[in-house]
Backbone as CSV, one residue per row, in Angstrom:
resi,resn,N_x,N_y,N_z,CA_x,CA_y,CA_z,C_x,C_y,C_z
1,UNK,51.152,-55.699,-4.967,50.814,-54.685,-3.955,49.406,-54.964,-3.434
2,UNK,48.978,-54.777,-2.021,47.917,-55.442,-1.825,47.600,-54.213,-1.251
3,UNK,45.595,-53.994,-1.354,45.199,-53.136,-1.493,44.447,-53.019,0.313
4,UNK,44.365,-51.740,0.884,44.576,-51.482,2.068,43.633,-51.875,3.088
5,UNK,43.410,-52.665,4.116,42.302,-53.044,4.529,41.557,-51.625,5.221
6,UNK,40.324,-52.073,5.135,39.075,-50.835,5.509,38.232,-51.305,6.130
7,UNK,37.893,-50.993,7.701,37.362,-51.641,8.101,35.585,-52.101,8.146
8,UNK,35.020,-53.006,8.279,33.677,-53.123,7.564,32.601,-52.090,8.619
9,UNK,31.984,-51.629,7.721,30.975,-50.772,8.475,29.648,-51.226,8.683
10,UNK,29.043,-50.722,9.529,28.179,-51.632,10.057,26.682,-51.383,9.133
11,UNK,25.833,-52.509,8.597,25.134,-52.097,7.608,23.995,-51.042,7.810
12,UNK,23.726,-50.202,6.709,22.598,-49.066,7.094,23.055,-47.751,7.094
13,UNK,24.740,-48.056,6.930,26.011,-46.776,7.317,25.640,-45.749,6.436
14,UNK,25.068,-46.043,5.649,25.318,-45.022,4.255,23.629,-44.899,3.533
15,UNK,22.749,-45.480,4.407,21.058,-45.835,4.096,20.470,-44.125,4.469
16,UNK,20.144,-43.648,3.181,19.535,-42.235,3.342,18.377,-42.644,4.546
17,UNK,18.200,-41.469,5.577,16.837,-41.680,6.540,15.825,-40.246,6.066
18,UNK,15.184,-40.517,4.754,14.640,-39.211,4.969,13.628,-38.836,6.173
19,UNK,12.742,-37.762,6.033,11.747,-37.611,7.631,12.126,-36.147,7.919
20,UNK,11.097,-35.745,8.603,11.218,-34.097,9.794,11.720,-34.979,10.943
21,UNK,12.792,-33.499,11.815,13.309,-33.824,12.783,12.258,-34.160,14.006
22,UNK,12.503,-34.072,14.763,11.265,-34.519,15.790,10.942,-32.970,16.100
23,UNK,9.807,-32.479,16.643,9.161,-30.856,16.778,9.657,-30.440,17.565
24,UNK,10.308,-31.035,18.925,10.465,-30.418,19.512,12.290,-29.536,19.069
25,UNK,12.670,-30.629,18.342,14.409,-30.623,17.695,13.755,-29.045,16.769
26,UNK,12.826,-29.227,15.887,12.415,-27.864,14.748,12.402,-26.743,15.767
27,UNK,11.351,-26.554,16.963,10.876,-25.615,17.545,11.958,-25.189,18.486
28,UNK,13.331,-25.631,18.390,14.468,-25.021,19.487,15.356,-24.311,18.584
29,UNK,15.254,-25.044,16.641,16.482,-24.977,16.113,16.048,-23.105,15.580
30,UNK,14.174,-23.470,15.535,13.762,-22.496,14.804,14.266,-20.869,15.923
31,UNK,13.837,-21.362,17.195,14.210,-20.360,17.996,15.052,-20.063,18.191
32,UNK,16.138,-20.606,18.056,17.607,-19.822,17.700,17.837,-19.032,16.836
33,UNK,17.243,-18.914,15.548,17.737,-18.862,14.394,16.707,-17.430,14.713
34,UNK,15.385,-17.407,15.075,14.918,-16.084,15.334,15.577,-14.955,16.592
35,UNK,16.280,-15.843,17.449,16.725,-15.018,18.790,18.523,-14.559,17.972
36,UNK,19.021,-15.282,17.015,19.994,-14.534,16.676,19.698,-13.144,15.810
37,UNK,18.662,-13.609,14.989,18.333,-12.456,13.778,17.905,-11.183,14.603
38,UNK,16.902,-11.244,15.798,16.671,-10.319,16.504,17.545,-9.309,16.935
39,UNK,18.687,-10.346,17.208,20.010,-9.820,18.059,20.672,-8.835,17.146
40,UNK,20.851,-9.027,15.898,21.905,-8.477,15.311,21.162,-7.420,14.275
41,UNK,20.111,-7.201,14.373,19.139,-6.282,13.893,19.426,-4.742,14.869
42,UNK,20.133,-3.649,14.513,20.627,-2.860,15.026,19.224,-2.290,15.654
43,UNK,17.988,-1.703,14.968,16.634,-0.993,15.457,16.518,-2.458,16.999
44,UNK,15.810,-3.357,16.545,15.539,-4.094,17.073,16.100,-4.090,19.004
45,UNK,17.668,-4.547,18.580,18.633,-3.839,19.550,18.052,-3.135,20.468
46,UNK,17.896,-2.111,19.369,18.028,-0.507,20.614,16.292,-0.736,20.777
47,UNK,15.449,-1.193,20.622,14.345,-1.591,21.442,14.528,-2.052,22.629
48,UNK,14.819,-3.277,22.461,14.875,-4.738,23.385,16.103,-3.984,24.600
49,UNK,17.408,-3.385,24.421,17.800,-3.222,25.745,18.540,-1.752,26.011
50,UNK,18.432,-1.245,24.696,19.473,0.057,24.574,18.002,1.855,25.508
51,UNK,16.668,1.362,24.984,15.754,2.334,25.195,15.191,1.914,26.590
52,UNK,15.064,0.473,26.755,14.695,0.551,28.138,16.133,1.197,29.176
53,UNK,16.621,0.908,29.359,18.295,1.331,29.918,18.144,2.900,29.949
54,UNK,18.273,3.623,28.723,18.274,5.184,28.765,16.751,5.159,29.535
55,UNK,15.440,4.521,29.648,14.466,5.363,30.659,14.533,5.110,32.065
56,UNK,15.500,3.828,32.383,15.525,3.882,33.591,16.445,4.559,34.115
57,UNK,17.332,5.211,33.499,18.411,6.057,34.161,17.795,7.119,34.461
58,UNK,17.182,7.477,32.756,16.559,8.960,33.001,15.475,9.373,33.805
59,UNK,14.454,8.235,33.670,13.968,8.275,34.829,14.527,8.354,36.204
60,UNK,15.555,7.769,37.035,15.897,7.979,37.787,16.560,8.879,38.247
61,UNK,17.171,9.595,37.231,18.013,10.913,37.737,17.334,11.932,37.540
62,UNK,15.950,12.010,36.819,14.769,13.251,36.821,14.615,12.917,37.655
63,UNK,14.278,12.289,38.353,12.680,12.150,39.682,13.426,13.040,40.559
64,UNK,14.486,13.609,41.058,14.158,13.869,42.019,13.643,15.497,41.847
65,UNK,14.428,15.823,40.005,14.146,17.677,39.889,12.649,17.830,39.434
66,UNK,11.564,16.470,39.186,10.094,16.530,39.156,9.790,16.510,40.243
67,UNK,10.130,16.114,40.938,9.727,16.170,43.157,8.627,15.286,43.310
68,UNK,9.114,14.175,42.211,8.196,12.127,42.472,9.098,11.640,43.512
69,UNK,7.981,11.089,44.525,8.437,10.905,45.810,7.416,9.356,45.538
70,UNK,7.875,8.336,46.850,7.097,7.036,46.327,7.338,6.470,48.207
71,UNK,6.853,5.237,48.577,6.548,5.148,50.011,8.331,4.528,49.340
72,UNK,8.792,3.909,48.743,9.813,2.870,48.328,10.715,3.687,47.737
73,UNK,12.317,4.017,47.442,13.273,4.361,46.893,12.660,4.047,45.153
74,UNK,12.916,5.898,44.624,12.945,5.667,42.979,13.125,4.583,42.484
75,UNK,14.308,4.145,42.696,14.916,3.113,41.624,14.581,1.424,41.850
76,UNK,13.642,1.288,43.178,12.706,0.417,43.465,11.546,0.298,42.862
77,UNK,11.329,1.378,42.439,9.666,1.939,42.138,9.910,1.618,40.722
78,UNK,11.277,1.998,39.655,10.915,2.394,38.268,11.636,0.951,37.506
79,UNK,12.755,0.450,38.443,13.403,-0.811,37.274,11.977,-1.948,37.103
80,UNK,11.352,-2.189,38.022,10.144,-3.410,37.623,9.575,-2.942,36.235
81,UNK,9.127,-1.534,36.074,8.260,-0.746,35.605,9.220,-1.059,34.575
82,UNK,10.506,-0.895,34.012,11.335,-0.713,32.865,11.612,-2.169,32.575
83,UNK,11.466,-3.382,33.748,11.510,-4.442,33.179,10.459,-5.076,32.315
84,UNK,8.917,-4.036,32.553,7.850,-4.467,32.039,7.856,-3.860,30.805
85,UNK,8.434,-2.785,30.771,9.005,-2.091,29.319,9.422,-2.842,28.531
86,UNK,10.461,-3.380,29.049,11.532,-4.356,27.913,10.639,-5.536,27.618
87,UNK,10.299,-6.032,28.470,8.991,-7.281,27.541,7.962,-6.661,26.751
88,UNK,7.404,-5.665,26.757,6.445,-4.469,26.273,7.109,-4.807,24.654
89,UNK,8.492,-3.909,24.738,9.606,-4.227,23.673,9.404,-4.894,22.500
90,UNK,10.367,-6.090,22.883,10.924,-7.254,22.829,9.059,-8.313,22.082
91,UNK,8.253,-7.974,22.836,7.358,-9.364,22.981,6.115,-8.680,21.821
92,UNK,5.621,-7.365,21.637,4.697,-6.952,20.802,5.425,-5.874,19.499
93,UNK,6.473,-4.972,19.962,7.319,-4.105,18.712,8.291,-4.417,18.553
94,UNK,8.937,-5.548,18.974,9.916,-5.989,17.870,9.262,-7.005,17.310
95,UNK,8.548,-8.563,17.764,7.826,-9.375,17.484,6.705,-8.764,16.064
96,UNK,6.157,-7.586,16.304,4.905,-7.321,14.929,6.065,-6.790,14.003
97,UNK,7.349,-6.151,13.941,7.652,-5.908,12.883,8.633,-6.399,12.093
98,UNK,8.938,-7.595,13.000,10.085,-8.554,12.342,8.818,-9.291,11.125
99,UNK,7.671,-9.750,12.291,7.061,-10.647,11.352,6.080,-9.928,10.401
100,UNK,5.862,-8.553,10.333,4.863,-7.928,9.220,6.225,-7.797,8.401
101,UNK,7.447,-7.824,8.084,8.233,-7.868,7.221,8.390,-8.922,6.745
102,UNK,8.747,-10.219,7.396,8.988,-11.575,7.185,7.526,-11.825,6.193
103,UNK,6.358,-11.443,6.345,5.139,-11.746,5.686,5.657,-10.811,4.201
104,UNK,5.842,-9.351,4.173,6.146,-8.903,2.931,7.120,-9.266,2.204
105,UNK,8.203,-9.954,2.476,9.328,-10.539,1.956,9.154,-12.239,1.650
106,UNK,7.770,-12.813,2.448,7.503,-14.251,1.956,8.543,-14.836,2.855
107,UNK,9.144,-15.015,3.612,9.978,-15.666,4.590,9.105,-16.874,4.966
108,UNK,7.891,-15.883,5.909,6.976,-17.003,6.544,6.144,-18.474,5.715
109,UNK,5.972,-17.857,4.380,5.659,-18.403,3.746,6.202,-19.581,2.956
110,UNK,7.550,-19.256,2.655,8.365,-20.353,2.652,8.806,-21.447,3.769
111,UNK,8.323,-20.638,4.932,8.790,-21.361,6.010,7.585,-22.430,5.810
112,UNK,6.221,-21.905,5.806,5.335,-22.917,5.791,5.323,-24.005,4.754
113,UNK,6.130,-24.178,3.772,6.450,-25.484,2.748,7.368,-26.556,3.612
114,UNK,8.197,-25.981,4.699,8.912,-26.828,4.888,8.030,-27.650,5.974
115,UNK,9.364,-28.651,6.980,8.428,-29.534,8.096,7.929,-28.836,8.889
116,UNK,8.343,-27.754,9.039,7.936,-26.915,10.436,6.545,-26.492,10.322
117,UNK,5.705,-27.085,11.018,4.212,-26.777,11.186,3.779,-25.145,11.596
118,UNK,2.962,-24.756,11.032,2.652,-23.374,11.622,2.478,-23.071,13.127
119,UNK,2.101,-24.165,13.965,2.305,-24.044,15.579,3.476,-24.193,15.652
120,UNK,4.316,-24.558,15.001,5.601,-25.033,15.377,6.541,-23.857,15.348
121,UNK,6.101,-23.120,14.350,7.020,-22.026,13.618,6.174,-20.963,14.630
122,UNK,4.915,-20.759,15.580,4.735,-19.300,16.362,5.709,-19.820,17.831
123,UNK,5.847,-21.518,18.135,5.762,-21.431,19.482,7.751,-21.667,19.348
124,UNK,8.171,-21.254,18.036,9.921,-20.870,17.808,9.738,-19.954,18.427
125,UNK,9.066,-18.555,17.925,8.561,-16.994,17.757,8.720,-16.719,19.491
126,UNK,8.017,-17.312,19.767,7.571,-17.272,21.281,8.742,-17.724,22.260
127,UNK,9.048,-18.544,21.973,10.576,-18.947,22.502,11.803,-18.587,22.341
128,UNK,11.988,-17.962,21.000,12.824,-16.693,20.754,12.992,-15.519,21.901
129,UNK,11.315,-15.507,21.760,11.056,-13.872,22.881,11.754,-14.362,24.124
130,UNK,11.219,-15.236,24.638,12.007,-15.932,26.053,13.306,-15.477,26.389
131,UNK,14.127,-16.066,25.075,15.869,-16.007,25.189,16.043,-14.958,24.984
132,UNK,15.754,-13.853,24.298,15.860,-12.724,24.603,15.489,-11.649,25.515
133,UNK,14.764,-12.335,26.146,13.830,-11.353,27.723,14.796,-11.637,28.594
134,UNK,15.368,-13.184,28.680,16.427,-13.265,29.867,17.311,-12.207,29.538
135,UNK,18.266,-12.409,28.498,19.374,-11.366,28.207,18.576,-9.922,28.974
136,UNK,17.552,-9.604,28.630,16.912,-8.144,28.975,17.077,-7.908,30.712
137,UNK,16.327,-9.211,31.035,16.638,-8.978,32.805,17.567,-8.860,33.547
138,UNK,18.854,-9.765,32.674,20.202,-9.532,32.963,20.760,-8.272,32.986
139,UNK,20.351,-7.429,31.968,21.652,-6.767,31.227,20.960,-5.393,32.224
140,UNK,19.602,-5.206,32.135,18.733,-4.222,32.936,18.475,-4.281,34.624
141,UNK,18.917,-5.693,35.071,18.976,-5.842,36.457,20.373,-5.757,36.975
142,UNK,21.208,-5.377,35.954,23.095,-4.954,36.336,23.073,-3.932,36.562
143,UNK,22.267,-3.051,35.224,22.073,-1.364,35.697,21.229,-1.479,36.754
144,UNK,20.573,-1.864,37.317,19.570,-1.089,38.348,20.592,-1.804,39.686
145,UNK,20.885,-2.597,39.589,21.755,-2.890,40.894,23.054,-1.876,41.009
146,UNK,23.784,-1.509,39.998,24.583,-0.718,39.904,24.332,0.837,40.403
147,UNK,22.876,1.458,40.021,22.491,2.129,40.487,21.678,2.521,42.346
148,UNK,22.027,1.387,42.751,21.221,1.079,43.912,20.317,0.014,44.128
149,UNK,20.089,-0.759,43.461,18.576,-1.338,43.093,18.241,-2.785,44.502
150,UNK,17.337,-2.192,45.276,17.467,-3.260,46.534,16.039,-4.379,46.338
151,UNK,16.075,-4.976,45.311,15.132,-6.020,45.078,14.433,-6.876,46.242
152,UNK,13.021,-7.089,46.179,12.595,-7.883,47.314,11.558,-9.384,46.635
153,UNK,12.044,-10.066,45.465,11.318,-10.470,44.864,10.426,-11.830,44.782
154,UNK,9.591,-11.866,44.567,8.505,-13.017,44.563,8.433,-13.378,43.383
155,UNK,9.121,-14.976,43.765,9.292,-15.775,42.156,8.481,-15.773,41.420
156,UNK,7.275,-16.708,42.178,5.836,-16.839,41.723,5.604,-15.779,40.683
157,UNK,5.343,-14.710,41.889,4.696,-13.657,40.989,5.738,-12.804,40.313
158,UNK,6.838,-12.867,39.949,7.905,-12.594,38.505,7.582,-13.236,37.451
159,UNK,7.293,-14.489,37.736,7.666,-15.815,36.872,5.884,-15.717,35.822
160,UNK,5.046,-15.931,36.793,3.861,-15.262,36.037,3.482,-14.039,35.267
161,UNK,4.115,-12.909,35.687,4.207,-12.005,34.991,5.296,-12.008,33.773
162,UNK,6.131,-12.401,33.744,6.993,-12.676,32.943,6.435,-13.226,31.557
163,UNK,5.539,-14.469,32.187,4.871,-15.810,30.973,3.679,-14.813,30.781
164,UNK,2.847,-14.169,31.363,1.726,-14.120,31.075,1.685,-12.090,30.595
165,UNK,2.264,-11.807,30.971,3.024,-10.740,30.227,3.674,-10.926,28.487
166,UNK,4.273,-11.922,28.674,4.728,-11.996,27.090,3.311,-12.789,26.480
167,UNK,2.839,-13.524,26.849,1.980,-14.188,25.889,0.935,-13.143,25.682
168,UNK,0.609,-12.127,26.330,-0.624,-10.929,26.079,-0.077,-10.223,24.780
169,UNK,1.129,-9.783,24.879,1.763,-8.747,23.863,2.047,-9.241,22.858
170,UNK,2.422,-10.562,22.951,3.045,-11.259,21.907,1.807,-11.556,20.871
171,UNK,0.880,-12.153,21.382,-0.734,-12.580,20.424,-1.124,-10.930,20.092
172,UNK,-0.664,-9.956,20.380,-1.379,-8.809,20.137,-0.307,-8.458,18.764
173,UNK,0.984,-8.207,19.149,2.244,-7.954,18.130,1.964,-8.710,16.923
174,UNK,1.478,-10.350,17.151,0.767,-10.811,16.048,-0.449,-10.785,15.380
175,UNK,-1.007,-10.086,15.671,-2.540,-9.419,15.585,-2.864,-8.490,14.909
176,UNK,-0.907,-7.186,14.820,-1.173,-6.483,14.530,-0.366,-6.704,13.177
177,UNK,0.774,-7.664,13.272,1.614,-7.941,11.669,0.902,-8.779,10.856
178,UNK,-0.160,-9.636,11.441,-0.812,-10.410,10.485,-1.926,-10.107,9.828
179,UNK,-2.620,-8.472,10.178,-3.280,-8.027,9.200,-3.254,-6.916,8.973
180,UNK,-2.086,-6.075,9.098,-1.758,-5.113,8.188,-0.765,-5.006,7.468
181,UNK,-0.262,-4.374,6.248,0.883,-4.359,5.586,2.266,-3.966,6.262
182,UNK,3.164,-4.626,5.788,4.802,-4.196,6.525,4.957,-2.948,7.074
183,UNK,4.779,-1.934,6.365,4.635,0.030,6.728,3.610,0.249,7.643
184,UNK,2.389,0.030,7.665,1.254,0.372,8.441,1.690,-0.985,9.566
185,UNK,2.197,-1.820,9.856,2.744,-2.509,11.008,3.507,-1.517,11.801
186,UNK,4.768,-1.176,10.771,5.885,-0.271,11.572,5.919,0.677,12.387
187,UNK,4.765,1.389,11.487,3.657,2.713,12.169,3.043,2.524,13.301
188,UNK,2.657,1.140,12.980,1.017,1.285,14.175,2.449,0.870,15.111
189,UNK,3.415,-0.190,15.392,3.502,-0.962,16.257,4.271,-0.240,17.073
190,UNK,5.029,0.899,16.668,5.719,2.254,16.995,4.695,3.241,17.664
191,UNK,4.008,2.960,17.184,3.158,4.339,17.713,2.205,3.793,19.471
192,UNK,1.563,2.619,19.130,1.339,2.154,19.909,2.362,1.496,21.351
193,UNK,3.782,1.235,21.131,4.398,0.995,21.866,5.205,2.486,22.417
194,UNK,5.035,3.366,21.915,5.531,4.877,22.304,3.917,5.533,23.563
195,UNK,2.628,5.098,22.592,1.769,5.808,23.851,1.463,4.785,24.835
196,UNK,1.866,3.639,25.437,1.865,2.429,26.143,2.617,3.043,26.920
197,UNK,3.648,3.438,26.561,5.398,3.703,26.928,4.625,5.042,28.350
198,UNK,4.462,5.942,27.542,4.038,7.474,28.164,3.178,6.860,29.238
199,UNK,1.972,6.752,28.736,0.446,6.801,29.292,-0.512,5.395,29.288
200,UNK,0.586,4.631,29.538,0.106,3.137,30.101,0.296,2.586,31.391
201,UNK,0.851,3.077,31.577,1.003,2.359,33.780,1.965,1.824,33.411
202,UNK,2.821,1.682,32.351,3.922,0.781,32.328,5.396,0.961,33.411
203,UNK,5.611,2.046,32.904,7.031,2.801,33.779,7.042,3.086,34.923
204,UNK,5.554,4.523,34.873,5.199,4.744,36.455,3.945,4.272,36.519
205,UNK,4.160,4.110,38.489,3.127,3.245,38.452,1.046,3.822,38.480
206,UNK,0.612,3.224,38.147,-0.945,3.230,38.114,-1.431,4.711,38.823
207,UNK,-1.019,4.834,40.203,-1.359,6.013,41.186,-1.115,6.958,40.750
208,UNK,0.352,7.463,39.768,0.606,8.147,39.273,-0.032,9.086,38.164
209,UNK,-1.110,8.457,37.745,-2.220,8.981,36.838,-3.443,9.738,37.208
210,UNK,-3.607,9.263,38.422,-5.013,9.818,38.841,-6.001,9.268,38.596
211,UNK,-7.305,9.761,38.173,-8.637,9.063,37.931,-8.266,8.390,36.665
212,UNK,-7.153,8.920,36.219,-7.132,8.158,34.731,-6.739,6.299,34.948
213,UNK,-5.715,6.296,36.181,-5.498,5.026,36.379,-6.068,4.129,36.557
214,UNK,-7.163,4.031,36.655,-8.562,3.318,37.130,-9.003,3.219,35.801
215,UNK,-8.233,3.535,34.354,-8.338,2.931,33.260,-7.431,2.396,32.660
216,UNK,-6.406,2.864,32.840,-5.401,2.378,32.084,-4.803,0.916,33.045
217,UNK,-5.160,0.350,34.290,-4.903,-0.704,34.956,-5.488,-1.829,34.171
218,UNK,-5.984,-1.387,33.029,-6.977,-3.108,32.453,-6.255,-3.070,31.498
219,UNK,-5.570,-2.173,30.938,-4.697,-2.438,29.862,-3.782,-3.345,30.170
220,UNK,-3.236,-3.961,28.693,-1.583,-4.649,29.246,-0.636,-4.452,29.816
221,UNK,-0.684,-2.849,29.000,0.935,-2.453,29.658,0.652,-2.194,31.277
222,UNK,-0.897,-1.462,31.881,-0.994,-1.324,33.457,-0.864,-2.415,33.786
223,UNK,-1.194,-3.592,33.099,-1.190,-5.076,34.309,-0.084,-5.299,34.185
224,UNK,0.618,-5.377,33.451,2.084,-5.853,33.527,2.871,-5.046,34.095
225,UNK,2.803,-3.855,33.800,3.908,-2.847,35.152,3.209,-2.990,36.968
226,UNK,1.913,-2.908,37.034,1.685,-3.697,38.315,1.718,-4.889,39.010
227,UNK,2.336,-5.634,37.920,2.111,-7.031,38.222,3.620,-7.596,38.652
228,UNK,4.692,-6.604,37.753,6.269,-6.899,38.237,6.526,-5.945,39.666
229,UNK,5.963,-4.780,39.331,5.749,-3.900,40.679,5.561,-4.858,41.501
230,UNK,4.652,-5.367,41.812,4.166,-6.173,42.969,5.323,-7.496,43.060
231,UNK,5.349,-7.763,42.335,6.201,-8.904,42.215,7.750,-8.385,42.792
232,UNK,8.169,-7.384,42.546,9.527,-6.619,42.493,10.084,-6.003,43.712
233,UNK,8.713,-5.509,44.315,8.865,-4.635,45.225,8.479,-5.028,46.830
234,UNK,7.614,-5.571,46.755,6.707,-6.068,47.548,6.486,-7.383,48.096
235,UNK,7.119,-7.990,46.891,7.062,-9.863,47.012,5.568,-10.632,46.532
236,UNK,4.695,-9.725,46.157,3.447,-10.076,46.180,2.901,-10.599,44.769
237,UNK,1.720,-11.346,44.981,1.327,-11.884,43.446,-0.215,-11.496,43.423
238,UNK,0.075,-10.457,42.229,-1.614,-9.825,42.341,-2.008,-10.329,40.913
239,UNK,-3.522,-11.244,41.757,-4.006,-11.866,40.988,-4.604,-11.361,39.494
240,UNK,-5.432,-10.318,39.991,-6.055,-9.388,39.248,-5.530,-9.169,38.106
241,UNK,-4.333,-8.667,38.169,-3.568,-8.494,37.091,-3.084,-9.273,36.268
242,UNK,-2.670,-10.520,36.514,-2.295,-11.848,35.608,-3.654,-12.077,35.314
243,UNK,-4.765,-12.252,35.654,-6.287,-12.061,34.768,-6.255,-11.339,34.078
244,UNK,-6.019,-9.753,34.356,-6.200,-8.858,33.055,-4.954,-9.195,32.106
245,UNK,-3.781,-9.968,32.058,-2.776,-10.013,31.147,-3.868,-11.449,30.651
246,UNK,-3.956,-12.501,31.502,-4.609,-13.627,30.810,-6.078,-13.313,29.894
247,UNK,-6.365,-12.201,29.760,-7.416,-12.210,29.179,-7.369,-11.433,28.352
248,UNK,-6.363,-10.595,28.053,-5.899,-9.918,27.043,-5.035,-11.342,26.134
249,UNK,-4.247,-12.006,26.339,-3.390,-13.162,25.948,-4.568,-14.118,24.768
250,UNK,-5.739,-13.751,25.683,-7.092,-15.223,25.013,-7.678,-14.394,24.081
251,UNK,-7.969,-13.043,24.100,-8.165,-11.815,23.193,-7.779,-12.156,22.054
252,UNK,-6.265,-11.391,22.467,-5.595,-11.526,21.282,-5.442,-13.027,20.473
253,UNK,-4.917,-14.046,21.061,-4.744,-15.332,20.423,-5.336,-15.636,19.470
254,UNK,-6.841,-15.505,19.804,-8.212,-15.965,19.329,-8.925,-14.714,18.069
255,UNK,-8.264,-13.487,18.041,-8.393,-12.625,16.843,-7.220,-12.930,15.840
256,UNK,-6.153,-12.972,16.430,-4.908,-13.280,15.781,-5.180,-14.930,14.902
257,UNK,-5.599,-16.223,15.259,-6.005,-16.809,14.702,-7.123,-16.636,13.635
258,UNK,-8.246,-15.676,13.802,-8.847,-15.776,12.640,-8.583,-14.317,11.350
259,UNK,-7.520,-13.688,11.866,-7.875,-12.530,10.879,-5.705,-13.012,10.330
260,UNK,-5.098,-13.726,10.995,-3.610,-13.578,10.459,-3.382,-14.267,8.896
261,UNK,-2.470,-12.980,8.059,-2.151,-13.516,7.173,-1.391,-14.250,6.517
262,UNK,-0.687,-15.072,6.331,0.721,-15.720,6.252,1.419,-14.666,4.900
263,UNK,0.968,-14.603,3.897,1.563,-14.013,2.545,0.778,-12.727,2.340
């Protein structure tokens, strides 16, 4: 009986290659693996698209029994404002309390034994936020079109607010999980994304405040709800405001580097 031919393989077939994948292969695989966990995190969820959704409705179907009147149709005026919400979200309170947990549970820390470099493993983090902001614009620009929503938009200035919007909140969200404990994260990052929410220029816009707005416009959440405003409504790209997000972004980065804790 003769034994079965097999054909010859070519040499090296079976030669272990140890090595890290290449960074950019780590920093896509890592961002998946954070944009699913996000996803299926029920709180998280109802951050990222379930709470913005209920304020732009509700907002829109109060305004008219508060008697908010705007030069532009409500629902022109408030979806930018709720899209700046959902990055608000998504980019500083879900971002500080995934990772002030991931720090109390040692996640991060294990992560740092493996290949994945610590730039490697924030700019996953960061790219996570991305894939999940699209889903947000999608799922929040169906409701507002559904509701009426007559968009006039300026890429430019979306596209900047978008990047420079998440990178402000995001170095801050990490700013605030990397030096306080998991509970006092949850607290602060809740509490702070609830009075942002109210009494930040985020939703409605800046004018709406009065003398107070002429403070709250240097904040994040005012530059970023004026900055999609403008972008949303208007077509326009106000500079001012991607400065005050870019300089909140270099703020934060640059505290977040020297005070973050890994363990």
């Amino acid at each position: 009986m003769t034994a079965p031919l097999v054909p010859a393989l070519p040499p090296g077939t079976f030669t272990p290659r140890p090595g890290a994948a290449p960074v950019l292969r780590q920093v896509l695989a890592h961002a998946r693996m954070e944009a699913r966990l996000l996803l299926r995190n029920g709180e998280q969820l109802l951050l990222a698209v379930v709470v913005p959704v209920i304020v732009l409705v509700g907002a829109v179907r109060g305004s008219g029994q508060l008697g908010l009147s705007y030069a532009h149709p409500v629902i022109d005026v408030f979806t930018p404002g709720v899209l700046a919400l959902a990055v608000m979200s998504t980019s500083f309170t879900s971002l500080a309390i995934a990772t002030g947990f991931e720090r109390r549970y040692g996640v991060i820390k294990r992560l740092g034994a493996s290949p994945l470099s610590r730039s490697s493993l924030l700019a996953g983090k960061v790219l996570a936020l991305a894939m999940v902001e699209v889903g947000q614009v999608v799922v929040i620009g169906a409701v507002a079109l559904a509701m009426g929503w007559d968009p006039h938009p300026g890429w430019l200035g979306l596209l900047l607010a978008l990047l420079l919007g998440t990178a402000a909140f995001a170095s801050l969200g990490l700013l605030v999980a990397g030096s306080l404990r998991a509970e006092a994260t949850l607290a602060a990052a809740n509490l702070i994304y609830l009075l942002l929410m109210s009494a930040g220029a985020v939703v409605l816009p800046v004018s709406a405040y009065g003398g107070f707005g002429d403070v709250v416009r240097w904040l994040p959440s005012g530059a970023l709800g004026e900055a999609m405003r403008g972008a949303l409504v208007d077509g326009d790209v106000l500079w001012r405001d991607y400065a005050v997000l870019a300089v909140w972004a270099v703020i934060g980065t640059a505290a977040t580097t020297r005070t973050f804790k890994w363990e």
